[in-house]
N, C-alpha and C positions, 0 to 999 in steps of 0.2 A: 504494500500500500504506500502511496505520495501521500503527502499534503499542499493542497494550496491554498495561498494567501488571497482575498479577495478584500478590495476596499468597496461599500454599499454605503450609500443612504442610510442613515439609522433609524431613520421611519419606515424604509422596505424594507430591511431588514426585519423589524420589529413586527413589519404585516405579514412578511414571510413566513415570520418563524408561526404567529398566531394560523395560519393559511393549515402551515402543514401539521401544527399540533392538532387541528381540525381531523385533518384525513388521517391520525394515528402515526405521523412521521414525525424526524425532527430535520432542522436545516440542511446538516449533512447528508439524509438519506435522499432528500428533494432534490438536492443540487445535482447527488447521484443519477439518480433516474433522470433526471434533465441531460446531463450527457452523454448516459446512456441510448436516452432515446434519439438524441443530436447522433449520433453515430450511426445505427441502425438506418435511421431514415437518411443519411450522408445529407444533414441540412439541417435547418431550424426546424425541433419538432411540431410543428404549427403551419398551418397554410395563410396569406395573407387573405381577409377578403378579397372577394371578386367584387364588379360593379353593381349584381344583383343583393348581393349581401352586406355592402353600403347603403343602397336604396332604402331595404327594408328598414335596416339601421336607421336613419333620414326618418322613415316615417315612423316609427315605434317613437322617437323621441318629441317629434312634432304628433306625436296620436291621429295617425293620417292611414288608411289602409287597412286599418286594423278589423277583425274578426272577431264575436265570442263577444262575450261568454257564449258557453253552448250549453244545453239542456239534454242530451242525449250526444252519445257518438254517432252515432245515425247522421246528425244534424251538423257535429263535424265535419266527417265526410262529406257531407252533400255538400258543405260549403269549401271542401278542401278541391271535389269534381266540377264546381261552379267557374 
């Protein structure tokens, strides 16, 4: 095993560490699996949005496009096949 030095934010840090004591981890094992998963996938584990996934973004914040509540899944669907 290495160790690395990393300099953060002490407020990410601090959100971090709360983040992953959420999921059952602590810092080290997150930062683990983050460059684990960077490896695997040979790139940032993450995809950036696309233009459609902006858009939506755009209107969920301005409450524009939105759907639902729903009453049924039935009523989901039909509004997800609309």
């Amino acid at each position: 095993m290495d160790t690395i030095t990393i300099t953060i934010e002490s407020e990410l840090k601090a959100q971090a560490e709360a983040l992953m004591a959420q999921l059952g981890l602590d810092l080290d094992t997150g930062i683990d699996l983050f460059l684990r998963e960077a490896v695997r996938c040979h790139g940032l584990p993450f995809e950036e949005p696309n233009a459609t996934t902006y858009a939506a973004m755009d209107d969920a914040v301005h409450d524009q496009s939105m759907n639902g509540p729903f009453d049924s899944v039935a009523e989901l669907i039909a509004s997800l096949d609309a």
